[in-house]
N, C-alpha and C positions, 0 to 999 in steps of 0.2 A: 540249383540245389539237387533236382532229380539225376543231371549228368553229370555232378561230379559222386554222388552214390553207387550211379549203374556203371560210370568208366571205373571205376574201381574196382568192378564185379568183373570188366570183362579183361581189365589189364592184370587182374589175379589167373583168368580161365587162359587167358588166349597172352602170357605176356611178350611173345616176337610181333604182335601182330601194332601194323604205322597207326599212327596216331591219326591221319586222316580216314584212313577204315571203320576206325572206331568212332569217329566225329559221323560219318555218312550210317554205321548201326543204329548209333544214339539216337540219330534227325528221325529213321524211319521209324524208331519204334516210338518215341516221341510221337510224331502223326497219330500212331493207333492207338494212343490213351483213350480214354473216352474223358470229357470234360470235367467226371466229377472224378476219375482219377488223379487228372491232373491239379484241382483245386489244392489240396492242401502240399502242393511242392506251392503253388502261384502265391499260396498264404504268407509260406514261410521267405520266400523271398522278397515277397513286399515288408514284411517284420525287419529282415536285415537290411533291407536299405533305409526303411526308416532312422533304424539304428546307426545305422552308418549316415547318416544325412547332421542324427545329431551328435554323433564323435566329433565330424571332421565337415561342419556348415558350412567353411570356405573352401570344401575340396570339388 
């Protein structure tokens, strides 16, 4: 949830820049969250897999 927000931020700033560049941005700045920043991305990503678990039970 947090990296498809931020890649969008930086494929808007920076858009010639590979897509592996931007995966290796993400990863570090990802590390330098602090825990309770990162909670409510971990929230909402557990919500949509729930939800996706009960779309699609045999997927």
């Amino acid at each position: 949830v947090w990296s498809q927000i931020q890649r969008a931020k930086i494929v808007k700033e920076q858009p010639n820049e590979h897509n592996a560049a931007i995966s290796k941005q993400l990863g570090s700045e990802w590390k330098i969250l602090s825990d309770e920043a990162r909670m409510p991305y971990i929230h909402e990503s557990q919500r949509l897999k729930r939800i996706h678990k009960q779309q699609y039970p045999d997927y």
